[in-house]
N, C-alpha and C positions, 0 to 999 in steps of 0.2 A: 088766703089765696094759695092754691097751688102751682108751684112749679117742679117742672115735669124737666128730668135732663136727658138729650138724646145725644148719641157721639157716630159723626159720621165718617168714612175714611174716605179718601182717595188712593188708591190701589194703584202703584206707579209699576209698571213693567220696566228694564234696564233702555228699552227705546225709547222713553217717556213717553207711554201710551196707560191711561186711564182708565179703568174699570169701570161701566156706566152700567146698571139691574134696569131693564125694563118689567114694568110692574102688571100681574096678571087682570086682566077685567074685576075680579071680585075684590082683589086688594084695591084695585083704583073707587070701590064700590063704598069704600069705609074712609076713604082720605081727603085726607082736608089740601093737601097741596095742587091737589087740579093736575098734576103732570104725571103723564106715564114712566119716567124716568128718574132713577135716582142713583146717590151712591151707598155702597153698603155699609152699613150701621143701622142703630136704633136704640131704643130707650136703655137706659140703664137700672138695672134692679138694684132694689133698698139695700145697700151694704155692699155694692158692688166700687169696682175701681172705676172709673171711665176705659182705660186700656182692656182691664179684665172683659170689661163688656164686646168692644173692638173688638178681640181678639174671639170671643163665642158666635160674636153677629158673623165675624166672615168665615169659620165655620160653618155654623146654622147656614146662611143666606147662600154660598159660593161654595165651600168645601174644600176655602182656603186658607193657607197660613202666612204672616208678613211678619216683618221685621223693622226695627230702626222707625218704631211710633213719635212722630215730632207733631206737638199741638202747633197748629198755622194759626187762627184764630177763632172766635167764638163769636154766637149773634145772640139775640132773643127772635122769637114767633108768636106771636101771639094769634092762635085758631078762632075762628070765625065763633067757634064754640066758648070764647074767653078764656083757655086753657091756654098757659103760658107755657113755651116748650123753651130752653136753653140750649143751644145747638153747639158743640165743640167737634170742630173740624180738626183732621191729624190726615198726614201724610205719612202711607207706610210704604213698605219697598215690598213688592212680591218675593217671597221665599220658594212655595212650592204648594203642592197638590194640582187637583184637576179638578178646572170648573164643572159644579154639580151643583145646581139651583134649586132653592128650598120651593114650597108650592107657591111664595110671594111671588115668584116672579115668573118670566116664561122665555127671558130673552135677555142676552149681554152684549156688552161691543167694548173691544179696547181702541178707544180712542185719543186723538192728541186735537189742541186748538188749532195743526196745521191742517188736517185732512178732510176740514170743512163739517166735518160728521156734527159740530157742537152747535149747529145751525139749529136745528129740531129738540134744543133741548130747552131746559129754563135757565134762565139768566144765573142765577145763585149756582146750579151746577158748572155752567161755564165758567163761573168768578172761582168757587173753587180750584178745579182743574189748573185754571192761570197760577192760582198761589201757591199750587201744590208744587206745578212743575218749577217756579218760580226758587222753593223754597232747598 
């Protein structure tokens, strides 16, 4: 069996307001997760660090840089496909650049769990966001 490792961030702004990528039509065309919204990360390559990885996705994805990567927790996923994904969640602190969105995506929002915005998203984003700000 393969297992696949993906590492996701939650992107804290100093007002605890979270980073949410909304996903473009064609990415949502390939994904097993059903929701338009996610946080930034993704798989990690053979021989890679998890952080290392972190640190290229939110370049690549945002055209950002963070700081002070704390792992929150981890899950498993198992795709409708039988492919096993191992998800490692970190909380990082926004450093600096300016959002510029890779073609994944077409849309951002920094949000907090008070501004109601996390209504329209999926539960496990929400859960994050909580642990992040939480942590």
């Amino acid at each position: 069996m393969i297992i696949a490792i993906a590492a996701k961030c939650a992107v804290v702004l100093k007002q605890s307001k979270v980073l949410v990528l909304k996903k473009t039509v064609e990415e949502m065309n390939g994904d097993f997760s059903k929701s338009s919204y996610d946080l930034l990360g993704g798989r990690v390559r053979y021989g890679e660090e998890v952080e290392e990885a972190l640190r290229r996705e939110l370049l690549e994805e945002a055209g950002i840089t963070c700081e002070k990567f704390n792992l929150i927790t981890t899950w498993p996923v198992i795709r409708s496909d039988g492919l096993q994904i191992h998800i490692f969640l970190y909380r990082a602190d926004f450093k600096g650049g300016v959002i510029t969105l890779s073609s994944e995506h077409d849309d951002y929002q920094w949000i907090s769990l008070q501004d109601g915005a996390t209504s329209s998203h999926p539960k496990w984003i929400t859960r994050s966001i909580s642990l992040a700000l939480e942590s």
